[in-house]
Every structure is written in structure tokens, then in C-alpha cells.
Gaussian input, Z-matrix of N, CA and C with variables (Angstrom, degrees):
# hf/3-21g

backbone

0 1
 N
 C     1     B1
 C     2     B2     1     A1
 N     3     B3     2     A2     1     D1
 C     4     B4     3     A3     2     D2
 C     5     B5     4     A4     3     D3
 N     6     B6     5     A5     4     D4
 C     7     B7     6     A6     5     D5
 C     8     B8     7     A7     6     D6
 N     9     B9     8     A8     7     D7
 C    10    B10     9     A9     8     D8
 C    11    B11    10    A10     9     D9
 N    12    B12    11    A11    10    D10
 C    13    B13    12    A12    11    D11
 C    14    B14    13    A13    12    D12
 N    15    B15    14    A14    13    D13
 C    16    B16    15    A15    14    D14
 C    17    B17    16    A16    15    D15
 N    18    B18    17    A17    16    D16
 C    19    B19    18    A18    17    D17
 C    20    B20    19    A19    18    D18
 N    21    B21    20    A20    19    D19
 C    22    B22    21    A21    20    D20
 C    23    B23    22    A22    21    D21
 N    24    B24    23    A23    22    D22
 C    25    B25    24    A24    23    D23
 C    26    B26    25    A25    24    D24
 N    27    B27    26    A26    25    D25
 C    28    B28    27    A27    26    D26
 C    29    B29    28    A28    27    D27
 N    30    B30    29    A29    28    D28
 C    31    B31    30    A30    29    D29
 C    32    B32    31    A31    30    D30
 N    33    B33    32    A32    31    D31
 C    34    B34    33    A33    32    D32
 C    35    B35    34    A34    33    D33
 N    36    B36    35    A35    34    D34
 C    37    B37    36    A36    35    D35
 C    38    B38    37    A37    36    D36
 N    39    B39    38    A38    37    D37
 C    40    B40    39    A39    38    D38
 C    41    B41    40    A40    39    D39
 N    42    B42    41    A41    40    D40
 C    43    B43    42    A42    41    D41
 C    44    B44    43    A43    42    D42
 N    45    B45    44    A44    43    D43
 C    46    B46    45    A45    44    D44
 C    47    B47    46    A46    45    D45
 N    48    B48    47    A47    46    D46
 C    49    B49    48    A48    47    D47
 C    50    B50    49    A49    48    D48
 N    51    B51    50    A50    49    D49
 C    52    B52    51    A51    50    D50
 C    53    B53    52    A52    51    D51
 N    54    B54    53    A53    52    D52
 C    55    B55    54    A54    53    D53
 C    56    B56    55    A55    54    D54
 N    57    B57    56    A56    55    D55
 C    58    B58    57    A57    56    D56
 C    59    B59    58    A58    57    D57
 N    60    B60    59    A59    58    D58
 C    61    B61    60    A60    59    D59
 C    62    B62    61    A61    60    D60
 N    63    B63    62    A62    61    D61
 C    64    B64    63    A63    62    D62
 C    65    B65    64    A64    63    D63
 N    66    B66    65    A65    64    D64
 C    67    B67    66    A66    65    D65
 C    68    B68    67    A67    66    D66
 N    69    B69    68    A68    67    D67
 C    70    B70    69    A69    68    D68
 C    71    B71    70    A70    69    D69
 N    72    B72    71    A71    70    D70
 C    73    B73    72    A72    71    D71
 C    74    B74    73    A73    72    D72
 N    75    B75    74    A74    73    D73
 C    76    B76    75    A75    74    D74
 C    77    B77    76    A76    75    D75
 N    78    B78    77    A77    76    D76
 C    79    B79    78    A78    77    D77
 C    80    B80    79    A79    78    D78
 N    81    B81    80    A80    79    D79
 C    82    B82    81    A81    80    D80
 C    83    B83    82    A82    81    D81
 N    84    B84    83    A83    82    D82
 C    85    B85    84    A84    83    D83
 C    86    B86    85    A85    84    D84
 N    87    B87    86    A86    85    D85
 C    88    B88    87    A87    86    D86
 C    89    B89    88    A88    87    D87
 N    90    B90    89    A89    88    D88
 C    91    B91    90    A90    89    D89
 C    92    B92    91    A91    90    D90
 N    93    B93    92    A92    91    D91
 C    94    B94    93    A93    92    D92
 C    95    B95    94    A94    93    D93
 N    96    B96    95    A95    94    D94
 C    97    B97    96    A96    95    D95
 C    98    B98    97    A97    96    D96
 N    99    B99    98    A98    97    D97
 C   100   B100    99    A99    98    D98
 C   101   B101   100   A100    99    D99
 N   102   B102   101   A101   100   D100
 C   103   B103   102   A102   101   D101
 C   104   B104   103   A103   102   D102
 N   105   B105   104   A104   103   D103
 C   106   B106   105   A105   104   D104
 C   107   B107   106   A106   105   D105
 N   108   B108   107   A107   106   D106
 C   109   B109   108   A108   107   D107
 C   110   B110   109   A109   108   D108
 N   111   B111   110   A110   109   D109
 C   112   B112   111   A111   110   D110
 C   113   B113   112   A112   111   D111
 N   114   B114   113   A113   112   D112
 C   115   B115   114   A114   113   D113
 C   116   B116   115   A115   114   D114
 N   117   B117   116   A116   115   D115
 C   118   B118   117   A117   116   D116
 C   119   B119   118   A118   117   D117
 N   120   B120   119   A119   118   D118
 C   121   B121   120   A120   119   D119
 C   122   B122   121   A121   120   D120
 N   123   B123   122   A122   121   D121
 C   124   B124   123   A123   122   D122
 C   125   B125   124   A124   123   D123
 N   126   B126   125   A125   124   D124
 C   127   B127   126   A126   125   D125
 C   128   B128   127   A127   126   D126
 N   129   B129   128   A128   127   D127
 C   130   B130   129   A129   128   D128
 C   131   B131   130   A130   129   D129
 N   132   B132   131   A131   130   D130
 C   133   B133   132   A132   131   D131
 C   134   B134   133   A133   132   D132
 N   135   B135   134   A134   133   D133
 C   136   B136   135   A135   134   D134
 C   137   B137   136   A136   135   D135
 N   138   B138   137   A137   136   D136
 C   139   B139   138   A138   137   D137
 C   140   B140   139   A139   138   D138
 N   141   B141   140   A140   139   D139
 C   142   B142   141   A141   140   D140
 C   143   B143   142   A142   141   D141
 N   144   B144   143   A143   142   D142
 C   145   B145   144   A144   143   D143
 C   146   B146   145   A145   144   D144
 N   147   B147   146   A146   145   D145
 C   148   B148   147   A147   146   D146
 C   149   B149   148   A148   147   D147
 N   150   B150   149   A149   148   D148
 C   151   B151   150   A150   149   D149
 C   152   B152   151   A151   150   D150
 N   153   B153   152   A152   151   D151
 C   154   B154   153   A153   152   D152
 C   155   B155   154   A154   153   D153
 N   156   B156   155   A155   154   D154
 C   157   B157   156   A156   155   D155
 C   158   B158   157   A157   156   D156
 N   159   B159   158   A158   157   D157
 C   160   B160   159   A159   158   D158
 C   161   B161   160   A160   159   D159
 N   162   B162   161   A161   160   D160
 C   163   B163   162   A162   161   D161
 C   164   B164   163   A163   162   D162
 N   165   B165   164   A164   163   D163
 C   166   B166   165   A165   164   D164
 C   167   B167   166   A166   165   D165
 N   168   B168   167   A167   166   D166
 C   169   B169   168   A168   167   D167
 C   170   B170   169   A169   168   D168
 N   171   B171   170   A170   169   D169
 C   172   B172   171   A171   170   D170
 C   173   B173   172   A172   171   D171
 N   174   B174   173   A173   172   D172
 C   175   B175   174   A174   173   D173
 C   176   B176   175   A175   174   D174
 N   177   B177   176   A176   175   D175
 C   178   B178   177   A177   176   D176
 C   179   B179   178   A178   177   D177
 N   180   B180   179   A179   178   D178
 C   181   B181   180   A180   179   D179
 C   182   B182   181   A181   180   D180
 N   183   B183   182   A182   181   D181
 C   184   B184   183   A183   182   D182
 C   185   B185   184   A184   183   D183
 N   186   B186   185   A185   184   D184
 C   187   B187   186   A186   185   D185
 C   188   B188   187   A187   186   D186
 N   189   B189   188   A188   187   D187
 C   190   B190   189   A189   188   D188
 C   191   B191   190   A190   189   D189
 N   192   B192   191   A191   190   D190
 C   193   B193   192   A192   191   D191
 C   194   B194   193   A193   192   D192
 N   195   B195   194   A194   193   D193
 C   196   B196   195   A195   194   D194
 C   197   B197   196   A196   195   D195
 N   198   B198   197   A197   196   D196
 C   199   B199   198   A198   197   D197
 C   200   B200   199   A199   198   D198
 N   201   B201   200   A200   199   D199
 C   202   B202   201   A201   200   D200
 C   203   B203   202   A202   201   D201
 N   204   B204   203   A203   202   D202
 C   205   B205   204   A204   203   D203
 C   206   B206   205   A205   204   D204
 N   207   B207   206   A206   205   D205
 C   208   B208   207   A207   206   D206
 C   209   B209   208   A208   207   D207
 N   210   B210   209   A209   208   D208
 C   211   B211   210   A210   209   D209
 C   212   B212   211   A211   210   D210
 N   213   B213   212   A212   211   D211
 C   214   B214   213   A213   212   D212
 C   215   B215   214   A214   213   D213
 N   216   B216   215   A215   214   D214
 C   217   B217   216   A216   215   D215
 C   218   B218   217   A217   216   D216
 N   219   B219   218   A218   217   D217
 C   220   B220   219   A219   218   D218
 C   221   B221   220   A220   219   D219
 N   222   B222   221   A221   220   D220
 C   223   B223   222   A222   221   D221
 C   224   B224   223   A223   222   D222
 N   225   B225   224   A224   223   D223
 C   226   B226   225   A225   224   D224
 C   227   B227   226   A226   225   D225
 N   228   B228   227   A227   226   D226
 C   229   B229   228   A228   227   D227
 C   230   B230   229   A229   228   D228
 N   231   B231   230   A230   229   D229
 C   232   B232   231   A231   230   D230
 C   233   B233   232   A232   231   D231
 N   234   B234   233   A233   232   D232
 C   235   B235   234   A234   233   D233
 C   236   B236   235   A235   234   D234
 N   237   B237   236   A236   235   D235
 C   238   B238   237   A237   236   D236
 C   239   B239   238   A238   237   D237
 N   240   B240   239   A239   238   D238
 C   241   B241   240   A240   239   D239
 C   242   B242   241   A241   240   D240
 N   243   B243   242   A242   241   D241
 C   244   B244   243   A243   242   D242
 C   245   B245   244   A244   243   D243
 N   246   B246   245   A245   244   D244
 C   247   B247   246   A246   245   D245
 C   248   B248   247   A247   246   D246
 N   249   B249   248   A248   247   D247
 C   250   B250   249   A249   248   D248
 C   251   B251   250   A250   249   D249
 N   252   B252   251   A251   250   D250
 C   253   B253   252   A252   251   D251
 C   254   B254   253   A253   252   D252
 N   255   B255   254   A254   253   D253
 C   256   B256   255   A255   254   D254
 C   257   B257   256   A256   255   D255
 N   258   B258   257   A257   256   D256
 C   259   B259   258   A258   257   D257
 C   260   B260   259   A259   258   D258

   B1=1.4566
   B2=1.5258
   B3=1.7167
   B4=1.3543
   B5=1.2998
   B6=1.5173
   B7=1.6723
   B8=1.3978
   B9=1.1596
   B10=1.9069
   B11=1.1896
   B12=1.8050
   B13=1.5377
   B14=1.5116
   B15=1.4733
   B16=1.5051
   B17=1.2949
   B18=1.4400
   B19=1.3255
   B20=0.9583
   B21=1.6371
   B22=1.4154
   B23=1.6918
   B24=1.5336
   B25=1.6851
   B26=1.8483
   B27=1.2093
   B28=0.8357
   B29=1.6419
   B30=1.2342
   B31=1.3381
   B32=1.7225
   B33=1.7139
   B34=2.0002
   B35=0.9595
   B36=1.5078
   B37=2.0379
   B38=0.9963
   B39=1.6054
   B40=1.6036
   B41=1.5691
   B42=1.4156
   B43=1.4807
   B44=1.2872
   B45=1.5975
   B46=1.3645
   B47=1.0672
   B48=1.3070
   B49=1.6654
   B50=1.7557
   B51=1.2527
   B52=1.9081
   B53=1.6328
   B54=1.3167
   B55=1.5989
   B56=1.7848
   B57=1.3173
   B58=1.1903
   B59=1.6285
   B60=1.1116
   B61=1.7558
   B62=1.3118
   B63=1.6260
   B64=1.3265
   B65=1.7203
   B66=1.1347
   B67=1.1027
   B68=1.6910
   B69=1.2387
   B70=1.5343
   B71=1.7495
   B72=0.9796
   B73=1.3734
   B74=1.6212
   B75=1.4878
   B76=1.8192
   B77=0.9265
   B78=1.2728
   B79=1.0625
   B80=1.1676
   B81=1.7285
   B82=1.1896
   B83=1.5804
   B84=1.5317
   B85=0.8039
   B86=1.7489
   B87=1.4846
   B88=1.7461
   B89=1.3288
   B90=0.9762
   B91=1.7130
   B92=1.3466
   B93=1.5319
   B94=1.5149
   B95=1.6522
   B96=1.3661
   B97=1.8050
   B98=1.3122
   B99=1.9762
   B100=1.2040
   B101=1.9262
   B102=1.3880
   B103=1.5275
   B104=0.9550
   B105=2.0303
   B106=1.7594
   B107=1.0153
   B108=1.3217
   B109=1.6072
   B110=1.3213
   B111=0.8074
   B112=2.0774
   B113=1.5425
   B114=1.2688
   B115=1.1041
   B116=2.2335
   B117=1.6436
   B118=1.7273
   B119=1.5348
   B120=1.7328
   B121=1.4432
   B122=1.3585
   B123=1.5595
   B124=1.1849
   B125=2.1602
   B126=1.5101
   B127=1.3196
   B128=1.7714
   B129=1.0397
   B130=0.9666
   B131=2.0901
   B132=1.1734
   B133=1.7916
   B134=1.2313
   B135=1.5353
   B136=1.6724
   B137=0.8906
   B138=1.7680
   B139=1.7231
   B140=1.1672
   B141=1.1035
   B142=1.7330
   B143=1.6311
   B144=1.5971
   B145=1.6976
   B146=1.6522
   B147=1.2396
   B148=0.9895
   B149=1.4328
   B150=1.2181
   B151=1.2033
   B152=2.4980
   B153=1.6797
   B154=1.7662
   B155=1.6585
   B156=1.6660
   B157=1.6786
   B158=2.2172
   B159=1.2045
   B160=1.0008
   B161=1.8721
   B162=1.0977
   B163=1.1085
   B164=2.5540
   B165=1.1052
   B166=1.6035
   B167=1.7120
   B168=1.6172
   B169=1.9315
   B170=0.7795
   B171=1.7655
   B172=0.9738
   B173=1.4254
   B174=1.2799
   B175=1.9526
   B176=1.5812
   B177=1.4170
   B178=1.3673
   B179=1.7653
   B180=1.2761
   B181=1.1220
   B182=1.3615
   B183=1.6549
   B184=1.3862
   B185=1.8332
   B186=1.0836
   B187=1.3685
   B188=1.2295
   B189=1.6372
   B190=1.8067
   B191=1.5375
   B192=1.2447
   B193=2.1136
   B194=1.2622
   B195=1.2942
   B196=1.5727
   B197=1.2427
   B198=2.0033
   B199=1.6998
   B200=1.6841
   B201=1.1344
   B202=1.4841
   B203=1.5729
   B204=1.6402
   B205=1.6278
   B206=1.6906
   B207=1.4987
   B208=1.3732
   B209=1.5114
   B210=1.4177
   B211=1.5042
   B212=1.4710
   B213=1.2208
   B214=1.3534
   B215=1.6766
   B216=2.0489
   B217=1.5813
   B218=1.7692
   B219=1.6567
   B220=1.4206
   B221=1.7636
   B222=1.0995
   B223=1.7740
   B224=1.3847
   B225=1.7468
   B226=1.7621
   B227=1.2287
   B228=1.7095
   B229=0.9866
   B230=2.0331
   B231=1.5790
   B232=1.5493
   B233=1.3952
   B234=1.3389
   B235=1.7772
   B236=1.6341
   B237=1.2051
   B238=2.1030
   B239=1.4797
   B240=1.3220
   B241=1.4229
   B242=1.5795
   B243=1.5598
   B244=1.3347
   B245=1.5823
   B246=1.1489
   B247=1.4414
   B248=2.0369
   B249=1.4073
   B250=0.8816
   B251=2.3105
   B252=1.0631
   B253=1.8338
   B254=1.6481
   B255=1.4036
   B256=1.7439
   B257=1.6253
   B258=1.5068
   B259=1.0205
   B260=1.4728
   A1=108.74
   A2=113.31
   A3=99.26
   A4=94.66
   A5=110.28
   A6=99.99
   A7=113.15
   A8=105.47
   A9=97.76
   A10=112.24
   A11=98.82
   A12=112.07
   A13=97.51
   A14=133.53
   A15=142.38
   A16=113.45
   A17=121.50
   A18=137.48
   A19=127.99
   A20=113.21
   A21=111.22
   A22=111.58
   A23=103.72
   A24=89.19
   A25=107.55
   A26=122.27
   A27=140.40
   A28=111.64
   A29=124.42
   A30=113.23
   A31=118.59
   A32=86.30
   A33=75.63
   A34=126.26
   A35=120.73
   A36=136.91
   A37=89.57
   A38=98.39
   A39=104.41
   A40=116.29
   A41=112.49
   A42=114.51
   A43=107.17
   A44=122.76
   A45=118.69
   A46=132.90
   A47=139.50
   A48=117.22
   A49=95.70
   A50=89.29
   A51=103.84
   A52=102.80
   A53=87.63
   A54=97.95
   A55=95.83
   A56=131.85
   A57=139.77
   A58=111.96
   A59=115.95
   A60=114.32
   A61=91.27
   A62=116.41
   A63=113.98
   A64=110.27
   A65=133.40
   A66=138.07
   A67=118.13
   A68=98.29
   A69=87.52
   A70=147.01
   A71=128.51
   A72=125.24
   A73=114.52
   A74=122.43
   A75=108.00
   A76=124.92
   A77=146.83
   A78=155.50
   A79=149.90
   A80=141.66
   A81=125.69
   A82=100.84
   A83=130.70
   A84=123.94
   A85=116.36
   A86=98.31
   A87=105.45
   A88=78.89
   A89=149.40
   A90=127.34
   A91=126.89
   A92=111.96
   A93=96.18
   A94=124.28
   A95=97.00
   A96=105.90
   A97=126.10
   A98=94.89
   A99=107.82
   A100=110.15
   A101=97.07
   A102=129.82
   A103=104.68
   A104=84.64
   A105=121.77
   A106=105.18
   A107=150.28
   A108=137.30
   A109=112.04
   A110=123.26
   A111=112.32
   A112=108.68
   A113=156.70
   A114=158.07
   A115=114.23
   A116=79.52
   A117=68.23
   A118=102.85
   A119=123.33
   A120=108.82
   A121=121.05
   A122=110.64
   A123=92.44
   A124=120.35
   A125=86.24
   A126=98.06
   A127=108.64
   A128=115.16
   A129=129.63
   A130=111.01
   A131=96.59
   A132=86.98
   A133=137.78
   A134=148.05
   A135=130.22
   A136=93.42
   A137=88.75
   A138=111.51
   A139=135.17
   A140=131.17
   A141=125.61
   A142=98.22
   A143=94.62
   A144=111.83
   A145=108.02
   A146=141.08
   A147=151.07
   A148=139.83
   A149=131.32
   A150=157.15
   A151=98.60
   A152=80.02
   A153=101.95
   A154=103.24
   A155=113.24
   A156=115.55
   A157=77.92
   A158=124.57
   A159=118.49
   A160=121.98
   A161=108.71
   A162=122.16
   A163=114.78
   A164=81.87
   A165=96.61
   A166=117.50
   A167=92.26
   A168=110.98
   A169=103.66
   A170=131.58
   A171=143.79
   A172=132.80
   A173=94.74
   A174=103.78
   A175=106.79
   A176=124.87
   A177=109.37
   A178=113.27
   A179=127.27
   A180=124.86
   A181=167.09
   A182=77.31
   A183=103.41
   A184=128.01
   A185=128.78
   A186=127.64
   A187=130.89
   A188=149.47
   A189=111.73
   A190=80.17
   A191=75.67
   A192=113.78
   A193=121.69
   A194=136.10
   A195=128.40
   A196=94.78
   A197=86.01
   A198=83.73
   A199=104.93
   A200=137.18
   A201=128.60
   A202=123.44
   A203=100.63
   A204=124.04
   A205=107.65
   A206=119.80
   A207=131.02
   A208=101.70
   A209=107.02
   A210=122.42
   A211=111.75
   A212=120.68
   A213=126.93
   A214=88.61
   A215=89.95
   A216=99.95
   A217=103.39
   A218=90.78
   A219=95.97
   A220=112.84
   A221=99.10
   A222=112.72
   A223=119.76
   A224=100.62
   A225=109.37
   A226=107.76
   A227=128.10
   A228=97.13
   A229=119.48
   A230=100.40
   A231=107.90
   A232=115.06
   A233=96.45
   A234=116.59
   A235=100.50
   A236=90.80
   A237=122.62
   A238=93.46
   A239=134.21
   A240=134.12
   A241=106.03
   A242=106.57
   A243=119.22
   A244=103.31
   A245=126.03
   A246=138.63
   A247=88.93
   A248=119.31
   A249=146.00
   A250=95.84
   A251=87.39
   A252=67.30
   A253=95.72
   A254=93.39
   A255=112.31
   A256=115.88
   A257=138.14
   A258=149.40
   A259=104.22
   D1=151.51
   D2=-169.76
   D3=-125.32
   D4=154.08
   D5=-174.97
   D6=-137.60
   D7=112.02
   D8=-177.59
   D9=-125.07
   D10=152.54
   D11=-176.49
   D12=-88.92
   D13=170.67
   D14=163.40
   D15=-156.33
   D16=122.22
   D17=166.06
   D18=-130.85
   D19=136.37
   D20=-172.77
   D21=-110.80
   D22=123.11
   D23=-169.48
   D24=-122.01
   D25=168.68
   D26=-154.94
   D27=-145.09
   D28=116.18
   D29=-179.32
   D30=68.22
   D31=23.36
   D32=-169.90
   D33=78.80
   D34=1.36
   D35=-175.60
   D36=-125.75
   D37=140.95
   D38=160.75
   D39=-87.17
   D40=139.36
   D41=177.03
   D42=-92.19
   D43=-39.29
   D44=-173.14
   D45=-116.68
   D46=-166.01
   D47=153.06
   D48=-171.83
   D49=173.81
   D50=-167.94
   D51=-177.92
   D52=125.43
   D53=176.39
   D54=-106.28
   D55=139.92
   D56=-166.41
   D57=-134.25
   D58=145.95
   D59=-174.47
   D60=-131.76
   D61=150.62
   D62=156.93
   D63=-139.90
   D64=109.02
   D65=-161.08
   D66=-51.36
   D67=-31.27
   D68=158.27
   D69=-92.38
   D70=-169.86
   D71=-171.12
   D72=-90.71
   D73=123.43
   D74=-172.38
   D75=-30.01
   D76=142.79
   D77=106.21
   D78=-100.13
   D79=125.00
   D80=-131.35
   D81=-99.93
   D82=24.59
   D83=168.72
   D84=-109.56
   D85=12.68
   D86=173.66
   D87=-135.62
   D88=50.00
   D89=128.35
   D90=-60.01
   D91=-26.90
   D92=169.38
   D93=-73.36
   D94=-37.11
   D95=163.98
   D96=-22.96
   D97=-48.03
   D98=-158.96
   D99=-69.88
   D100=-43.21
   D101=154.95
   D102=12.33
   D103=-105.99
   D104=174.65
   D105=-46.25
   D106=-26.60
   D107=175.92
   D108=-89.97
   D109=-19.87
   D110=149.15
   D111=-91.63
   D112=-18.87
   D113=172.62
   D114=-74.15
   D115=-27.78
   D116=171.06
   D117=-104.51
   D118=-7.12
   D119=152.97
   D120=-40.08
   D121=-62.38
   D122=-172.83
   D123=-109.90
   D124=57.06
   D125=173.20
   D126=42.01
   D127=74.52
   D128=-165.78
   D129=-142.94
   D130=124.41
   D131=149.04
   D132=-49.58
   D133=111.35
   D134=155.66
   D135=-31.17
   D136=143.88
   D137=139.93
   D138=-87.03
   D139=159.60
   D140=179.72
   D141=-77.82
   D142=123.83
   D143=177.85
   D144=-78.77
   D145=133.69
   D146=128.88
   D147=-85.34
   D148=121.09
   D149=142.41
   D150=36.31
   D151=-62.66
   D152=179.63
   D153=-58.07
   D154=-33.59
   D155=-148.06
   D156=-87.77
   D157=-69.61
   D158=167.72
   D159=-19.37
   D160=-77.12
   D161=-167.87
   D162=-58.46
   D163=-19.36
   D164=174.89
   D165=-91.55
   D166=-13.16
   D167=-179.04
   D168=-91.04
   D169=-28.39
   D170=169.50
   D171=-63.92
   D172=-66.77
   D173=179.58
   D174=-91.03
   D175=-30.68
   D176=176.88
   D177=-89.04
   D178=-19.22
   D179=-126.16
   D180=130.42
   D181=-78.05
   D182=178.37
   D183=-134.15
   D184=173.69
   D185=-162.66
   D186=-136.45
   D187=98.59
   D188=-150.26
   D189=-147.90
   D190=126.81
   D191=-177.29
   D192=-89.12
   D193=88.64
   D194=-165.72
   D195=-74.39
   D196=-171.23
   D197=171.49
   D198=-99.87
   D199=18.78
   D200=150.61
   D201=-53.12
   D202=-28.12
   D203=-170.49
   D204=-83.22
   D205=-3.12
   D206=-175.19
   D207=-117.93
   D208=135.40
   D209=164.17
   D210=-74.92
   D211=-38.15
   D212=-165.11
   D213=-118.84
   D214=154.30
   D215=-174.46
   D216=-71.81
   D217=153.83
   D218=166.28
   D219=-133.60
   D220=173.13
   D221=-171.74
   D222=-97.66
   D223=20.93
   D224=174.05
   D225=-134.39
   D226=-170.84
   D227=150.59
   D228=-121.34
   D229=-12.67
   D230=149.25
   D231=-127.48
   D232=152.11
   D233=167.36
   D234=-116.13
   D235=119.31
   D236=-170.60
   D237=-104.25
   D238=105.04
   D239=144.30
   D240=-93.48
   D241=141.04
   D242=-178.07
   D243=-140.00
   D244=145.37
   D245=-163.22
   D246=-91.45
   D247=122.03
   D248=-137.98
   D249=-112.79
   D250=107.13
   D251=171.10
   D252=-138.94
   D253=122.67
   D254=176.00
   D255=-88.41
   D256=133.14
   D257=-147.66
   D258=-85.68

């Protein structure tokens, strides 16, 4: 099971948040899936995934998407996904 945190902050504050489950086991060929399924939580555009955005979800953790990383405008100015582990 995969579990991620997502926040979208603004000014260094977080405005949002979403805890997300996905019943199956990672794989880095549905990471964008995983994306769009916190991105239409919070009514939001995807961002365009790169190679770097993968690879930092991977070895650090965690992942943070400006808005350079969006084609279309958005209403933050990063989205922070972090791999989520509950006690």
C-alpha cells in the first residue's frame, strides 16, 4: 500500500492538505496516476513529471512541484508530496 501526504503552500504556509492511499504497491510507472489523483483532490491541474520529480520521490521521499512545473495556472505556489508512513 502506498501512502502519501500532499500540500499545497503558499507563502511558506500550507493552505491545503490530503492524506491519499493507493492500494497497490509503487511503481514508477503510475507515478503520474498517482499525481492526477491528488491534483484533482485539490482541483488542480497536473504537473508535467520529470525524470528529477520521480527520482527525488524516490531516494528522498519527497517531491515539490512549482508553478514552473504546470502548463496551466495554479492557485499555489508549491505542491509538496511526501511518502506518508503511519505508526
Amino acid at each position: 500500500m502506498i501512502k502519501m501526504f500532499a500540500k499545497t503552500m503558499e507563502n511558506n504556509r500550507i493552505k491545503k492538505t490530503y492524506k491519499c492511499y493507493f492500494e497497490e504497491d509503487f511503481q514508477i510507472d503510475h507515478f503520474f496516476d498517482y499525481v492526477k489523483a491528488i491534483c484533482e483532490h485539490f482541483d488542480s491541474p497536473t504537473p508535467v513529471i520529470l525524470a528529477k520529480h520521480i527520482r527525488d520521490y524516490i531516494i528522498f521521499g519527497t517531491v515539490t512541484f512549482t508553478k514552473d512545473d504546470f502548463v496551466e495556472k495554479v492557485f499555489y505556489e508549491k505542491l509538496v508530496i511526501e511518502s506518508y508512513k503511519s505508526a
